[in-house]
N, C-alpha and C positions, 0 to 999 in steps of 0.2 A: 930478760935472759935471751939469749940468739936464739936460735933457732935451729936444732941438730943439723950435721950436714953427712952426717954418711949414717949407716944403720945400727951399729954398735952404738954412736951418740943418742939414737934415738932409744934403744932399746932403755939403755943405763936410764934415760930421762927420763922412760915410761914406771921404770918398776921403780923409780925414785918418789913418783909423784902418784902413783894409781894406790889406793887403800884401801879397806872395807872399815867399818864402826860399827859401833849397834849389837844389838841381842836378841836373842829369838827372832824366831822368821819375819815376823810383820815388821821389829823393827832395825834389820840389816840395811845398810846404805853401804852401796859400791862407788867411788867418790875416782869419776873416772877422768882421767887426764884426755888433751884433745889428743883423736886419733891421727891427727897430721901433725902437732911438733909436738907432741906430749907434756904442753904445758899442764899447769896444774889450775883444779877449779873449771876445768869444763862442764861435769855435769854428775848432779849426786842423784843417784838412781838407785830406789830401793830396789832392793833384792828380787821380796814378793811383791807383784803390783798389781790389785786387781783389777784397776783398769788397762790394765794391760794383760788381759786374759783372754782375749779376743786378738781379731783383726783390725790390721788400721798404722797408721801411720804416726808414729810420735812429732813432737814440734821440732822443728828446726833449732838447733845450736849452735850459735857461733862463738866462735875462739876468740880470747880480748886480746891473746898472743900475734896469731899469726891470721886475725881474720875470716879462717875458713869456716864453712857453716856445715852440719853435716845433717840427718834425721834415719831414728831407728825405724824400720818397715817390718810390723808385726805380720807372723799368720799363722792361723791356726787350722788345721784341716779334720780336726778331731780326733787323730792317734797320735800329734805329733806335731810340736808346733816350731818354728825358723823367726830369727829375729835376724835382719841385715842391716848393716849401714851403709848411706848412701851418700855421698857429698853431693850439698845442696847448692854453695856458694863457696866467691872464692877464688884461688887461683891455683891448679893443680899443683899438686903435691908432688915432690919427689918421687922418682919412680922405685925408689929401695923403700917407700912406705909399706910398711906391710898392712895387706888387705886382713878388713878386720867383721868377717862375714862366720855367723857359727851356727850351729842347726844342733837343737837340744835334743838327746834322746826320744825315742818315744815317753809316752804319758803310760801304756800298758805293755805289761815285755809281752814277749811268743810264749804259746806254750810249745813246752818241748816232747 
């Protein structure tokens, strides 16, 4: 399949191809399309992962699509942990890709 060429193509492509599976928390899989064409079959990532409960850098992925390679950058600071992705390899992306960076709640609320 081509390779979306405006953002609308991309989006449709992404919520076409991105899924979840599975049951209960240990075994949920987020079955996520690549972050640069939204092929499908990038990378099935469970939900809870305890090795990824810490800091640290996941492995590099690359797309059988379009090539590009990306990897999650974990951290945890102990209120509050950020997971980013970074492109690894490749050849830059469209500039209408939308950046796909998100920062989880904290772990313990405020008191109020």
């Amino acid at each position: 399949m081509a390779e979306p060429t405006t953002r609308e193509e991309y989006d449709r492509r992404f919520k076409q191809t991105y899924r979840i599976s599975g049951r209960g928390l240990p075994g949920v899989v987020m079955h996520l399309p690549c972050p640069f064409c939204a092929a499908a079959g990038w990378l099935d990532q469970p939900l809870f992962d305890p090795a990824r409960a810490g800091s640290g850098r996941g492995p590099d992925v690359t797309c059988a699509e379009c090539g590009r390679s990306a990897a999650f950058i974990y951290a945890y600071d102990g209120g509050s942990s950020t997971v980013e992705l970074v492109q690894t390899g490749g050849v830059d992306p469209p500039e209408w890709v939308p950046c796909r960076r998100e920062t989880e709640r904290p772990t313990e609320r405020p008191t109020e």
